[in-house]
HTML snippet that shows the backbone in 3Dmol.js (N, CA, C, O; Angstrom):
<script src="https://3Dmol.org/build/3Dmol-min.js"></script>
<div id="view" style="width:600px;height:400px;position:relative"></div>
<script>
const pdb = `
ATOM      1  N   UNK A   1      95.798 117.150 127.660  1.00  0.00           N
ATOM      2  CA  UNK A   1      95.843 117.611 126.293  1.00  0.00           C
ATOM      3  C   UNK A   1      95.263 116.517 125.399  1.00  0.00           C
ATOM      4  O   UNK A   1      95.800 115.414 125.501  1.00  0.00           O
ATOM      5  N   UNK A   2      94.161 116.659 124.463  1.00  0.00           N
ATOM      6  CA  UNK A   2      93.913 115.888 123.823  1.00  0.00           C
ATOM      7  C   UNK A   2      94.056 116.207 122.288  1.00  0.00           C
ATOM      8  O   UNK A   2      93.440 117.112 121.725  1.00  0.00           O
ATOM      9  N   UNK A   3      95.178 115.129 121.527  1.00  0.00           N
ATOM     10  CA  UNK A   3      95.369 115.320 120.580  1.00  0.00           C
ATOM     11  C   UNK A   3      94.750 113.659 119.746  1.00  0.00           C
ATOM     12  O   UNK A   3      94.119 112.689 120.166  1.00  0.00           O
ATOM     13  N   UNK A   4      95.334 114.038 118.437  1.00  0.00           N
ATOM     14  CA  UNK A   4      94.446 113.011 117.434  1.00  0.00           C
ATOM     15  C   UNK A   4      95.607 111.987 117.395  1.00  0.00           C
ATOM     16  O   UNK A   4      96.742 112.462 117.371  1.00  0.00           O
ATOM     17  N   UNK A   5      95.446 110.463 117.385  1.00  0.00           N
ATOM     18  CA  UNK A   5      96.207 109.358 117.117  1.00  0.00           C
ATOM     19  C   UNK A   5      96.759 110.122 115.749  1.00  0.00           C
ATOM     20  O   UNK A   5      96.238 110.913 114.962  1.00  0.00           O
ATOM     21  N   UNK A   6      98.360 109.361 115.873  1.00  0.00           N
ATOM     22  CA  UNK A   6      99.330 109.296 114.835  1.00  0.00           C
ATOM     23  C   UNK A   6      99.265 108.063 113.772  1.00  0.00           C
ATOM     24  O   UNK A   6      99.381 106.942 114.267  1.00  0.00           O
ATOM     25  N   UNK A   7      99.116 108.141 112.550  1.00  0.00           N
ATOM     26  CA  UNK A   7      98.969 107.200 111.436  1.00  0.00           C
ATOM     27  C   UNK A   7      99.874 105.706 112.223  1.00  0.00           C
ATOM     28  O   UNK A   7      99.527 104.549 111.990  1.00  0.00           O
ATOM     29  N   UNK A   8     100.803 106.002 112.960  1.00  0.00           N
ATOM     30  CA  UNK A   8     101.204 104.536 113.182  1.00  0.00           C
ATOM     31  C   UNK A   8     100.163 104.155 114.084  1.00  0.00           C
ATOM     32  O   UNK A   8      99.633 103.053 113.937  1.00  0.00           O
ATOM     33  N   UNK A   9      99.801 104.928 115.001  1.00  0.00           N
ATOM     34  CA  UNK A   9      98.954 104.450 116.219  1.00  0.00           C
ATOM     35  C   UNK A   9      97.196 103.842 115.441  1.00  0.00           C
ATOM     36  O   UNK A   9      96.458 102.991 115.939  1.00  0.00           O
ATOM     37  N   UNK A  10      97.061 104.290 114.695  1.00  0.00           N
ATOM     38  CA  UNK A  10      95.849 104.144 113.803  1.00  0.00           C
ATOM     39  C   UNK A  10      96.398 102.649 113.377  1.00  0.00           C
ATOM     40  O   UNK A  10      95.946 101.586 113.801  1.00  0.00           O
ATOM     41  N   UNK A  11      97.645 102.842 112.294  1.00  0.00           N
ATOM     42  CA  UNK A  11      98.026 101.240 111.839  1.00  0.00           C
ATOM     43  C   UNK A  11      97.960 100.317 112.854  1.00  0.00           C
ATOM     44  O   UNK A  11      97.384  99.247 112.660  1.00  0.00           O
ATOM     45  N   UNK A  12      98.481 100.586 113.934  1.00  0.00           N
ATOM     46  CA  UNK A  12      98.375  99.470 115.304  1.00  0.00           C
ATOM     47  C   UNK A  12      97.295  99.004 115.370  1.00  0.00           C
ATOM     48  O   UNK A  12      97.055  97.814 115.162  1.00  0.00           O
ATOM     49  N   UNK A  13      96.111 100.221 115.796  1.00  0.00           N
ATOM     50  CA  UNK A  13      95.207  99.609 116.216  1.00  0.00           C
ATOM     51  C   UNK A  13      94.288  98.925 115.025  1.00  0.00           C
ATOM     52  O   UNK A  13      93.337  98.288 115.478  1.00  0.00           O
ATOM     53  N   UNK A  14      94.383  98.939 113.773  1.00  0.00           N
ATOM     54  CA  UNK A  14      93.816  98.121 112.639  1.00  0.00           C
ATOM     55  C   UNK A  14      94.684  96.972 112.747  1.00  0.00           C
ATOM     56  O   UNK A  14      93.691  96.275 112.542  1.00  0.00           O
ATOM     57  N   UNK A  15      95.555  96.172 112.869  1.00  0.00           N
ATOM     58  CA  UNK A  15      96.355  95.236 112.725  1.00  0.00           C
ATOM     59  C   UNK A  15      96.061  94.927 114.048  1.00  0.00           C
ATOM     60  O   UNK A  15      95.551  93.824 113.853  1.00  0.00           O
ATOM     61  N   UNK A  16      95.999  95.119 115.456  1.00  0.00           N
ATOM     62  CA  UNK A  16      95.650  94.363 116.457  1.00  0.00           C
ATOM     63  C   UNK A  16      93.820  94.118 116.309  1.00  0.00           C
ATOM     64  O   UNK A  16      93.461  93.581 117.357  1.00  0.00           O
ATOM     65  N   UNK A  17      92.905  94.284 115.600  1.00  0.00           N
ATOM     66  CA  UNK A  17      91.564  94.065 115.561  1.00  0.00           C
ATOM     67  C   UNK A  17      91.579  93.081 114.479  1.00  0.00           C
ATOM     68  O   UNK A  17      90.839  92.112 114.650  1.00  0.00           O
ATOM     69  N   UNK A  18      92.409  93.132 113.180  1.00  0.00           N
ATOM     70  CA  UNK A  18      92.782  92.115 112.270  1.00  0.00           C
ATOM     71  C   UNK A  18      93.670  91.384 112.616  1.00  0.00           C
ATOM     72  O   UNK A  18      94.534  91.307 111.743  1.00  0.00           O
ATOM     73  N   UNK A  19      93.959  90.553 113.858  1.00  0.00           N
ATOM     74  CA  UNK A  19      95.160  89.341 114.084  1.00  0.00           C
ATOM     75  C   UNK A  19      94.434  88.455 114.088  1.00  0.00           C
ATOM     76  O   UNK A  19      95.028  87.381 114.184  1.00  0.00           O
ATOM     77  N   UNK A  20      93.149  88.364 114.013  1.00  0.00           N
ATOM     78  CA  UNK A  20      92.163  87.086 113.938  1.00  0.00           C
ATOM     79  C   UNK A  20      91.328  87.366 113.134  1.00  0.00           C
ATOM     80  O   UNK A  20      90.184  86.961 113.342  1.00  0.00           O
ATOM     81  N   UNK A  21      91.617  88.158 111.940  1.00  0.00           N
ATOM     82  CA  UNK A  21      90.355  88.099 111.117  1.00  0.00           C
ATOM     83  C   UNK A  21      89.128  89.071 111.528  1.00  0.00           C
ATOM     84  O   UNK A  21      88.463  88.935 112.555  1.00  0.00           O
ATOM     85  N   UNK A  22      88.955  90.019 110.601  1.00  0.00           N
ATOM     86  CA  UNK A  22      87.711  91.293 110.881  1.00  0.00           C
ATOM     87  C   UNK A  22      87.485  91.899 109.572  1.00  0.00           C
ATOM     88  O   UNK A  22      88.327  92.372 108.808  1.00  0.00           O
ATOM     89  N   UNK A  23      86.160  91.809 109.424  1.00  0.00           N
ATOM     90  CA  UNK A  23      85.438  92.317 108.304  1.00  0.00           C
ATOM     91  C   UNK A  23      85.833  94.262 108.553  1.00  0.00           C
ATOM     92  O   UNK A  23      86.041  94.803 109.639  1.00  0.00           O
ATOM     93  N   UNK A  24      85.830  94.804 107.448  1.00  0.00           N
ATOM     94  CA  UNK A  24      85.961  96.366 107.206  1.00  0.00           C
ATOM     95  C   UNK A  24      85.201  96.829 108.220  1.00  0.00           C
ATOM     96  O   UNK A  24      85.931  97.414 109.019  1.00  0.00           O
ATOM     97  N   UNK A  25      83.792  96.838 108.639  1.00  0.00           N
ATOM     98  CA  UNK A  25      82.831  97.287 109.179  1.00  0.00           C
ATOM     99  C   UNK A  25      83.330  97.184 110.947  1.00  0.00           C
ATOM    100  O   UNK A  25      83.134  98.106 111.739  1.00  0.00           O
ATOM    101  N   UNK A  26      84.037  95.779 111.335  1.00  0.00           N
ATOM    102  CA  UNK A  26      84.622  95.603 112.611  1.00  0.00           C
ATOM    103  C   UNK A  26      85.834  96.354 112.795  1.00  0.00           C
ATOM    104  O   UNK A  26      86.126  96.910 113.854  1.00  0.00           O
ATOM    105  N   UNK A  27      86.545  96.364 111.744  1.00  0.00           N
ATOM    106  CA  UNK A  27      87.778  96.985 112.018  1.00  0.00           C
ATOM    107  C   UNK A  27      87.811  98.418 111.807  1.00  0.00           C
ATOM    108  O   UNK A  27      88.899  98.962 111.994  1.00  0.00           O
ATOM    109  N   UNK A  28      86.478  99.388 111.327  1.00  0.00           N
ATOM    110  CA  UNK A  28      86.513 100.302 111.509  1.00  0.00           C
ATOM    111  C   UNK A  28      85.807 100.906 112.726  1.00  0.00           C
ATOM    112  O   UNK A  28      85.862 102.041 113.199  1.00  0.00           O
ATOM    113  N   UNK A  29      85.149  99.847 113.081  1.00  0.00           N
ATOM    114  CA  UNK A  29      84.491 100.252 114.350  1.00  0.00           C
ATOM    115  C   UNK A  29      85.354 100.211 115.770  1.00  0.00           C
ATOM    116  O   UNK A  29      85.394 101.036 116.682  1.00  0.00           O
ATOM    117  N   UNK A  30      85.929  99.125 115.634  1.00  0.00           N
ATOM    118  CA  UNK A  30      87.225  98.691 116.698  1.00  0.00           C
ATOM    119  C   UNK A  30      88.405  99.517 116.711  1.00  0.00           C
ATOM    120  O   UNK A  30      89.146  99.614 117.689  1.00  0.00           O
ATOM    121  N   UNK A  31      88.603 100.228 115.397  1.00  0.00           N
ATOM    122  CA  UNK A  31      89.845 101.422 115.844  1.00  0.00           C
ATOM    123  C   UNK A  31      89.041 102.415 115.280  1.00  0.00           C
ATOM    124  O   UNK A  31      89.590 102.707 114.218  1.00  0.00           O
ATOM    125  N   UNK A  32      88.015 103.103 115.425  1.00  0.00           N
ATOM    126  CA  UNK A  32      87.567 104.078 115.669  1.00  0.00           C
ATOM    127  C   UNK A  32      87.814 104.840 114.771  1.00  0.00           C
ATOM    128  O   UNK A  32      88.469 105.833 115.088  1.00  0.00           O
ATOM    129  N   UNK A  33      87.357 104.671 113.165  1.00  0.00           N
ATOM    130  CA  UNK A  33      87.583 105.371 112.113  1.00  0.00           C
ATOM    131  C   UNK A  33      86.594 105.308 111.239  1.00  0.00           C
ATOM    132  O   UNK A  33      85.542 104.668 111.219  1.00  0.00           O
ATOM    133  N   UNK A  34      87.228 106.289 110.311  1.00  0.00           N
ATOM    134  CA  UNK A  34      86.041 106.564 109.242  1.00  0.00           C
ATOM    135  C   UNK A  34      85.873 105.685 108.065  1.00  0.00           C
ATOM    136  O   UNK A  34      86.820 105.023 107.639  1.00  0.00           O
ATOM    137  N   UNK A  35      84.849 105.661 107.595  1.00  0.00           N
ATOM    138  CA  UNK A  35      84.820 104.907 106.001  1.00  0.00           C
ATOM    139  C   UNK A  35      85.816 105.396 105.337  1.00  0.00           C
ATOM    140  O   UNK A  35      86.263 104.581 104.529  1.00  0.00           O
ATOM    141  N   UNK A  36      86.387 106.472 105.348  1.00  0.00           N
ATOM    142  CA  UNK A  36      87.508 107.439 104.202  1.00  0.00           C
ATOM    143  C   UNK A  36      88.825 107.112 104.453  1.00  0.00           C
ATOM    144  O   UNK A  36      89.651 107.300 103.560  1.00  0.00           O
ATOM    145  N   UNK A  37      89.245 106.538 105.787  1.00  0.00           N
ATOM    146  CA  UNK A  37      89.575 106.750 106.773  1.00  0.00           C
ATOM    147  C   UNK A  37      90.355 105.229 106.341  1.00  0.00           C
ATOM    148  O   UNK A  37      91.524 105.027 106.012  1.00  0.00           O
ATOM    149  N   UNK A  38      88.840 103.976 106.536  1.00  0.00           N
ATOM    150  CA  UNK A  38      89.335 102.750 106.613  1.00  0.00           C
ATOM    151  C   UNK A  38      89.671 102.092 105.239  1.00  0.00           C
ATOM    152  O   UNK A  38      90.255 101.008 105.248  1.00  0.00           O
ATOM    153  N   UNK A  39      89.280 102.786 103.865  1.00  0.00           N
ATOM    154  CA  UNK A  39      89.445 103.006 102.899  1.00  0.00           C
ATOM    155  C   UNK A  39      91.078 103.344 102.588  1.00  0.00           C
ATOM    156  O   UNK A  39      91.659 102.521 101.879  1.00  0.00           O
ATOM    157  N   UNK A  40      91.620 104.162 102.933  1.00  0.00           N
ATOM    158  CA  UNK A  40      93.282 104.301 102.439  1.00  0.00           C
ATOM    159  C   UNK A  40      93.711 103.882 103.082  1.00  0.00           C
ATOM    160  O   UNK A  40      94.555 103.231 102.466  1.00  0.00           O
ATOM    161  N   UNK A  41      93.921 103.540 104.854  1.00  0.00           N
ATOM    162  CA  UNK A  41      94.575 103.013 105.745  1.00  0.00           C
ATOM    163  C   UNK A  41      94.524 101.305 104.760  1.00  0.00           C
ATOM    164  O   UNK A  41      95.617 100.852 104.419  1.00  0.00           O
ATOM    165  N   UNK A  42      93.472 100.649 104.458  1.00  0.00           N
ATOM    166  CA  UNK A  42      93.405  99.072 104.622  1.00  0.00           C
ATOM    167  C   UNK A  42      93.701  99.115 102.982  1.00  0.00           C
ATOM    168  O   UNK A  42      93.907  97.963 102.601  1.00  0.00           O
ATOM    169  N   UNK A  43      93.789 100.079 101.885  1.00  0.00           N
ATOM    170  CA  UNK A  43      95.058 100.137 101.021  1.00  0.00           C
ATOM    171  C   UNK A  43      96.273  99.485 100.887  1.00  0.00           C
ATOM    172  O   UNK A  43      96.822  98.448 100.516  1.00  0.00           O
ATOM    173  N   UNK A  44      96.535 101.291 101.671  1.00  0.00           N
ATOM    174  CA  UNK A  44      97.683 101.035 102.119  1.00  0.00           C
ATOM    175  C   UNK A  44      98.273  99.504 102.684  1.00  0.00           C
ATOM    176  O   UNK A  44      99.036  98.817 102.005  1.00  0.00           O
ATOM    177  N   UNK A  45      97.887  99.193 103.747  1.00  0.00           N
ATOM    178  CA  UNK A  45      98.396  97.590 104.522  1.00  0.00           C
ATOM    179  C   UNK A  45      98.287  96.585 102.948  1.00  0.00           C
ATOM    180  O   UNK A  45      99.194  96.168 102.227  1.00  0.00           O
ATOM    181  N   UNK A  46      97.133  96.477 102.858  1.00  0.00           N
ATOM    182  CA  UNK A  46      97.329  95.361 101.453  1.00  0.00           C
ATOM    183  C   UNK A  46      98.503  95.845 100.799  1.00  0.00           C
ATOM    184  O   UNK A  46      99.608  95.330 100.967  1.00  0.00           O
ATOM    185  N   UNK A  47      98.269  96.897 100.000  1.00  0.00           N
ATOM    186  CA  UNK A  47      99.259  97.128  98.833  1.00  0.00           C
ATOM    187  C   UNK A  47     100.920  96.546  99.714  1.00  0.00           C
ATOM    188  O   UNK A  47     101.775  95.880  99.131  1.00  0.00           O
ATOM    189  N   UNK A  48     101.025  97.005 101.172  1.00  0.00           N
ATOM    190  CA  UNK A  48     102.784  96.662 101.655  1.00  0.00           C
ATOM    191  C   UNK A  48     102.627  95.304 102.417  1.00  0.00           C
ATOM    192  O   UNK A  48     103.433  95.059 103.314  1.00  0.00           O
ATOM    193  N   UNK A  49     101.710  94.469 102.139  1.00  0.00           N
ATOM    194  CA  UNK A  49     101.947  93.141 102.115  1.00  0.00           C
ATOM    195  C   UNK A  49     101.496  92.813 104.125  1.00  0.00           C
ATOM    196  O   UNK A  49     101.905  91.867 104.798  1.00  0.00           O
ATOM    197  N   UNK A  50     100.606  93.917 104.577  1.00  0.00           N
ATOM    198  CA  UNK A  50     100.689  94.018 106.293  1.00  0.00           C
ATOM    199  C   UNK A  50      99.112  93.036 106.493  1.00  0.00           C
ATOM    200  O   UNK A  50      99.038  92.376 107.530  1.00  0.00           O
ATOM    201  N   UNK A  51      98.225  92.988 105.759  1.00  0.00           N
ATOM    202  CA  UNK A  51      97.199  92.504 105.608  1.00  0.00           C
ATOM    203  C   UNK A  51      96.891  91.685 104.828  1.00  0.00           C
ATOM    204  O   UNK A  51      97.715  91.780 103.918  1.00  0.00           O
ATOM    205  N   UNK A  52      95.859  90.536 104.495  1.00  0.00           N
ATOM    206  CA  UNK A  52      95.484  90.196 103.619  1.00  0.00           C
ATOM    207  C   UNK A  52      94.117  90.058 103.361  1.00  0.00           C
ATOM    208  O   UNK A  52      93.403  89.619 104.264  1.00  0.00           O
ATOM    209  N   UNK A  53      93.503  90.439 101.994  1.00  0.00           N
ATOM    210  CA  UNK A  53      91.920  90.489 101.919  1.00  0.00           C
ATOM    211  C   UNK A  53      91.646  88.953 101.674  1.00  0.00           C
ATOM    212  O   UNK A  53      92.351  88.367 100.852  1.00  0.00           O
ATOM    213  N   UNK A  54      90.674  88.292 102.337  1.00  0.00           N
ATOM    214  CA  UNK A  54      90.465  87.069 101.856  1.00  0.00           C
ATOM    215  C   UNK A  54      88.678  86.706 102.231  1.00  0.00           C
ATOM    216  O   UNK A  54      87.864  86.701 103.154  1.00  0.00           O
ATOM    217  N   UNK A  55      88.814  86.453 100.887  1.00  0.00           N
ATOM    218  CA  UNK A  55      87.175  86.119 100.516  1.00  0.00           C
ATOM    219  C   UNK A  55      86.864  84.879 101.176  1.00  0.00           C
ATOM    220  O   UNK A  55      87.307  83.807 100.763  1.00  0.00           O
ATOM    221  N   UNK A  56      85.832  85.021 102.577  1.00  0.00           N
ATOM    222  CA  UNK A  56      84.868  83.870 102.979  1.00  0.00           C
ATOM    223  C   UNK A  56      83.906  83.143 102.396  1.00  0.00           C
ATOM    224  O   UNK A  56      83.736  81.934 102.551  1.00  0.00           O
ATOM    225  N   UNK A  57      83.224  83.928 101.671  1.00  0.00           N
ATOM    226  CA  UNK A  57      82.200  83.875 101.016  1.00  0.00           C
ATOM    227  C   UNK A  57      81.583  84.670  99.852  1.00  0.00           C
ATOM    228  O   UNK A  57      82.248  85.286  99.020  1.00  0.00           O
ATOM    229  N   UNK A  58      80.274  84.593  99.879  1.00  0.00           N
ATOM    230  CA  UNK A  58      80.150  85.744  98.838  1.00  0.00           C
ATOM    231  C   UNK A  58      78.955  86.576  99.183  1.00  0.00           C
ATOM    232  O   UNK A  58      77.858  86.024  99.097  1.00  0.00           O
ATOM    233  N   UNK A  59      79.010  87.740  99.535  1.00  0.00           N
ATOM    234  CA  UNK A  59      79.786  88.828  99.183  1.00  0.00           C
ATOM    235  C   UNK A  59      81.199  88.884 100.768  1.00  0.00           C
ATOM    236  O   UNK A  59      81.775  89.932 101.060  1.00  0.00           O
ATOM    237  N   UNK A  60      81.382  87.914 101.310  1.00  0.00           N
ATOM    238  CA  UNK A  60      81.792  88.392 102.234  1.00  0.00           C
ATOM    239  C   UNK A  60      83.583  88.356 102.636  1.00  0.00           C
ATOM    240  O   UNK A  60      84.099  87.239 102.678  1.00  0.00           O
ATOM    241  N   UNK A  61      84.164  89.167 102.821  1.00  0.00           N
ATOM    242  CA  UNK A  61      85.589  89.502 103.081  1.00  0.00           C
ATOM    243  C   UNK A  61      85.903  89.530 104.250  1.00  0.00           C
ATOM    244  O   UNK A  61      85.127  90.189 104.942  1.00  0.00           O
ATOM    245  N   UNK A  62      86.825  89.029 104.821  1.00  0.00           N
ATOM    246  CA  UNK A  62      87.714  89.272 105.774  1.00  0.00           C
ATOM    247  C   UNK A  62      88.894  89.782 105.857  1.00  0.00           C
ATOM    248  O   UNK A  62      89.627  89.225 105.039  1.00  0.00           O
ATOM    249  N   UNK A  63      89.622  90.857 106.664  1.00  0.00           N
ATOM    250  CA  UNK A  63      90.704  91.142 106.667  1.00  0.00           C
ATOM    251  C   UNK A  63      91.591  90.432 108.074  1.00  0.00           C
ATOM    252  O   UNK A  63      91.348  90.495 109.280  1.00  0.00           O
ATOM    253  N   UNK A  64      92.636  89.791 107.347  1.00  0.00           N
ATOM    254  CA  UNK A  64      94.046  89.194 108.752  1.00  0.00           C
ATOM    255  C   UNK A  64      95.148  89.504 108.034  1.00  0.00           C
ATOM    256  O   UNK A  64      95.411  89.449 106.833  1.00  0.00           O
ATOM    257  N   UNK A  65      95.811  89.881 109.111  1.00  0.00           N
ATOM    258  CA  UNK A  65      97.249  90.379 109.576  1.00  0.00           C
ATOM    259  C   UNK A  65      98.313  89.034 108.798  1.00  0.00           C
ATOM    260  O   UNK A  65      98.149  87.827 108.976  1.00  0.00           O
ATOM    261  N   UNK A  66      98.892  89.387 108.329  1.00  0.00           N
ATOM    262  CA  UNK A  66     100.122  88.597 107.622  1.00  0.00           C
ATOM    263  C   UNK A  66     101.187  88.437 108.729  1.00  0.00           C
ATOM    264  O   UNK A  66     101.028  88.901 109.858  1.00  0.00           O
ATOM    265  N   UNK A  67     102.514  87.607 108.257  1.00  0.00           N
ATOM    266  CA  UNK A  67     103.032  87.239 109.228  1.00  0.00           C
ATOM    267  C   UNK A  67     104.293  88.950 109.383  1.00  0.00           C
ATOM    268  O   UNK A  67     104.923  89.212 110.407  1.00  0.00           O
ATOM    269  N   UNK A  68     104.325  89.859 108.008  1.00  0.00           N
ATOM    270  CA  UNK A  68     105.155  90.633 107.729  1.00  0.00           C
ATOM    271  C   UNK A  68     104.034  91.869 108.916  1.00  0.00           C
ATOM    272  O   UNK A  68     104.634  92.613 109.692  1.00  0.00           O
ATOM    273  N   UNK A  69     102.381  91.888 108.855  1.00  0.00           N
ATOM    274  CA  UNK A  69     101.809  92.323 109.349  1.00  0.00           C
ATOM    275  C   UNK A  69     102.132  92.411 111.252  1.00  0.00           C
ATOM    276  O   UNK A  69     102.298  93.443 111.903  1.00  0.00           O
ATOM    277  N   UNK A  70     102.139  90.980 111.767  1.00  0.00           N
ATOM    278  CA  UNK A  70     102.340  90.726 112.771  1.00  0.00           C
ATOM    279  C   UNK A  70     103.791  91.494 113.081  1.00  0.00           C
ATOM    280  O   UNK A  70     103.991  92.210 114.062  1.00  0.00           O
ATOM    281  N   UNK A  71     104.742  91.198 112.053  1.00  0.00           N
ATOM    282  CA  UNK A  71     106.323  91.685 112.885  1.00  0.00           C
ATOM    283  C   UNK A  71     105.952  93.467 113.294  1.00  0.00           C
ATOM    284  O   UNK A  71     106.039  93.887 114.447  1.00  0.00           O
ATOM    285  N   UNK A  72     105.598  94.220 112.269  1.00  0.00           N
ATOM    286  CA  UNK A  72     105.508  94.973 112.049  1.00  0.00           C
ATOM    287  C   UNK A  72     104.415  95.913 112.961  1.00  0.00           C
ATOM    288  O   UNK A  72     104.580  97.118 113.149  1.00  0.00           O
ATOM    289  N   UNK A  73     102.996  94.937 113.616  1.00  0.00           N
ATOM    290  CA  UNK A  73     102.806  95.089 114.786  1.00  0.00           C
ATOM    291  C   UNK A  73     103.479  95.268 116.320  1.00  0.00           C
ATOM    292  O   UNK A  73     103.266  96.069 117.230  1.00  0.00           O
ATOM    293  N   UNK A  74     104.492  94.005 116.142  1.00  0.00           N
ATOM    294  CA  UNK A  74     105.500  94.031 117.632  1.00  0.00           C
ATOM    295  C   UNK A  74     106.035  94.917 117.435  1.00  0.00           C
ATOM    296  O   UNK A  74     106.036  95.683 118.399  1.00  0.00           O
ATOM    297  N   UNK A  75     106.910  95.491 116.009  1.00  0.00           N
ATOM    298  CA  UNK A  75     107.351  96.521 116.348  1.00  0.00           C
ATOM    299  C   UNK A  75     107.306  97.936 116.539  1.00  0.00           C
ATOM    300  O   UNK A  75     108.147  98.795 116.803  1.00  0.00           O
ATOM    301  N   UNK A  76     105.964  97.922 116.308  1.00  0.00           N
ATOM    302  CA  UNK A  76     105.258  99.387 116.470  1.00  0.00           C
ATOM    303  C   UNK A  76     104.810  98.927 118.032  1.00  0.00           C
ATOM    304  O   UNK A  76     104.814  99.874 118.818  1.00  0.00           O
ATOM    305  N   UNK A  77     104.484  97.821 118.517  1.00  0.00           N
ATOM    306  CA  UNK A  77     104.394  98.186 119.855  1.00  0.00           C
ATOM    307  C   UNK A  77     105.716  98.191 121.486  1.00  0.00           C
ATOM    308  O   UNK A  77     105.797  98.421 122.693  1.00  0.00           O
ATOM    309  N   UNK A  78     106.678  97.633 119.960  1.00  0.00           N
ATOM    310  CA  UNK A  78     108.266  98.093 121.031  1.00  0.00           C
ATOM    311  C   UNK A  78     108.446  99.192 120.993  1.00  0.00           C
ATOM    312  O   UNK A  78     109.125  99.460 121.984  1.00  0.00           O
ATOM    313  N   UNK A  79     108.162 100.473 120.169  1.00  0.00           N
ATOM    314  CA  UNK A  79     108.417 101.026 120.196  1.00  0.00           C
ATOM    315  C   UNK A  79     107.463 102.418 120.818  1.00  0.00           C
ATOM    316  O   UNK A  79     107.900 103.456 121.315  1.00  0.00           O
ATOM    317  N   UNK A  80     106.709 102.202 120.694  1.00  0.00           N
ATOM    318  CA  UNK A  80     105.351 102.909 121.468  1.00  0.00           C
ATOM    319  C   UNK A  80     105.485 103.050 123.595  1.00  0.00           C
ATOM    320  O   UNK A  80     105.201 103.867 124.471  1.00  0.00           O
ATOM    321  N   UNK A  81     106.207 101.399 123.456  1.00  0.00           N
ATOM    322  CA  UNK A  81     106.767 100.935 124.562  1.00  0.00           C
ATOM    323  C   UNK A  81     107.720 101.865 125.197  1.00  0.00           C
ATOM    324  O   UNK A  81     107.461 102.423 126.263  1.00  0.00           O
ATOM    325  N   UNK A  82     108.771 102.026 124.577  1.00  0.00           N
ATOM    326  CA  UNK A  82     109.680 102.457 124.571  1.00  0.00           C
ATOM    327  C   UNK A  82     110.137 104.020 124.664  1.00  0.00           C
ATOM    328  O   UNK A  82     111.195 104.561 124.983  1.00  0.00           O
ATOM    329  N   UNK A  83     108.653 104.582 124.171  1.00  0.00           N
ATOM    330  CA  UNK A  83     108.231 105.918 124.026  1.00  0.00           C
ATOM    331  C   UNK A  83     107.529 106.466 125.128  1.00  0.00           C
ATOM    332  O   UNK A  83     107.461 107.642 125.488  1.00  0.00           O
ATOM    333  N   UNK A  84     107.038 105.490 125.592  1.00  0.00           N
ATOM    334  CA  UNK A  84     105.724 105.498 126.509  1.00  0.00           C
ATOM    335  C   UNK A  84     104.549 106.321 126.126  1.00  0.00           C
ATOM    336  O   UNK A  84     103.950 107.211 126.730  1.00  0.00           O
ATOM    337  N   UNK A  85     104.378 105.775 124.938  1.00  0.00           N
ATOM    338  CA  UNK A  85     103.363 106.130 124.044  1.00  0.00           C
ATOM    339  C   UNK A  85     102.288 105.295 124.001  1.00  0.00           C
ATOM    340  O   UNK A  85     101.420 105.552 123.165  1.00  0.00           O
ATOM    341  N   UNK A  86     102.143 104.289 124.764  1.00  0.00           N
ATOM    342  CA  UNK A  86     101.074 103.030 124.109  1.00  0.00           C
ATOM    343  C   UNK A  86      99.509 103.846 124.138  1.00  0.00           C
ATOM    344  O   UNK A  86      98.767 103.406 123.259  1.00  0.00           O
ATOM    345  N   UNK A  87      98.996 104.760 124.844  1.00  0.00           N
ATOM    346  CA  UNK A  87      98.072 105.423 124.636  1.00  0.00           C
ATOM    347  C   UNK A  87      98.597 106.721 123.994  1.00  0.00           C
ATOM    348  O   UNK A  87      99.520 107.455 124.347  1.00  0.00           O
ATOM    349  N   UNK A  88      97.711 106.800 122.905  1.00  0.00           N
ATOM    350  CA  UNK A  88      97.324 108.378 122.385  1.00  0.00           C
ATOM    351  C   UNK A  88      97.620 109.852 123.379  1.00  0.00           C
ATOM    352  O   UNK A  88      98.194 110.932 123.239  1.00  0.00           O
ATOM    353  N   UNK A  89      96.539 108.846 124.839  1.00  0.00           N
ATOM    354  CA  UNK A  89      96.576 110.617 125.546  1.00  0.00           C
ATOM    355  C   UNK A  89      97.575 110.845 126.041  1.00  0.00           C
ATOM    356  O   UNK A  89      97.504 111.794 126.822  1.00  0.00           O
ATOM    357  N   UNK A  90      98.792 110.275 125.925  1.00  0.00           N
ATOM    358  CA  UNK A  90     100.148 110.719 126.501  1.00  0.00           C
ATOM    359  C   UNK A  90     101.298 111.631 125.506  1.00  0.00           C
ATOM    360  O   UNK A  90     102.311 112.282 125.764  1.00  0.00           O
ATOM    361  N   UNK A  91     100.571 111.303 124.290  1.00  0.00           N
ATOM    362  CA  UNK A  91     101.458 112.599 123.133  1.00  0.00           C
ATOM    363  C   UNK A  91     101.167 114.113 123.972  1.00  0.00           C
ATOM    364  O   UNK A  91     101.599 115.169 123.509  1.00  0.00           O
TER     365      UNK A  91
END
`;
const viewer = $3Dmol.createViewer("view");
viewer.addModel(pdb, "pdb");
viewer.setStyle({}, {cartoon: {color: "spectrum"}});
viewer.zoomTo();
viewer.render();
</script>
């Protein structure tokens, strides 16, 4: 059965491509989303403190995972764990 990742599974996989730092363009390519897509998701994370935007240069941005980001990673993946959810194709 193939169904569509769940908004947490989406948050996961943006916060594990941002634990070292990834420009918009990497981190939408690395979890497999849209411009529209990587647009409210990487919002969202800034606005609840899961990310942080930080200017390298100019014009250039990076997005990394905060330390509230990181907890909040483990625990979406204890619990995925726990679900035996860590892949999508098992919903």
């Amino acid at each position: 059965m193939n169904r569509r990742r769940s908004n947490i599974q989406i948050i996961r996989d943006m916060l594990k491509v941002g634990e070292n730092g990834a420009g918009k363009t990497e981190i939408m390519y690395s979890a497999n989303m849209s411009y529209n897509q990587i647009q409210k998701y990487l919002r969202f994370l800034i606005m609840h403190g899961f990310i942080d935007r930080v200017e390298v240069g100019n014009p250039v941005v990076t997005y990394r995972v905060t330390e509230k980001g990181f907890s909040l990673l483990k625990s979406i993946d204890t619990v995925l764990e726990v679900l035996d959810l860590e892949d999508a194709s098992n919903l």
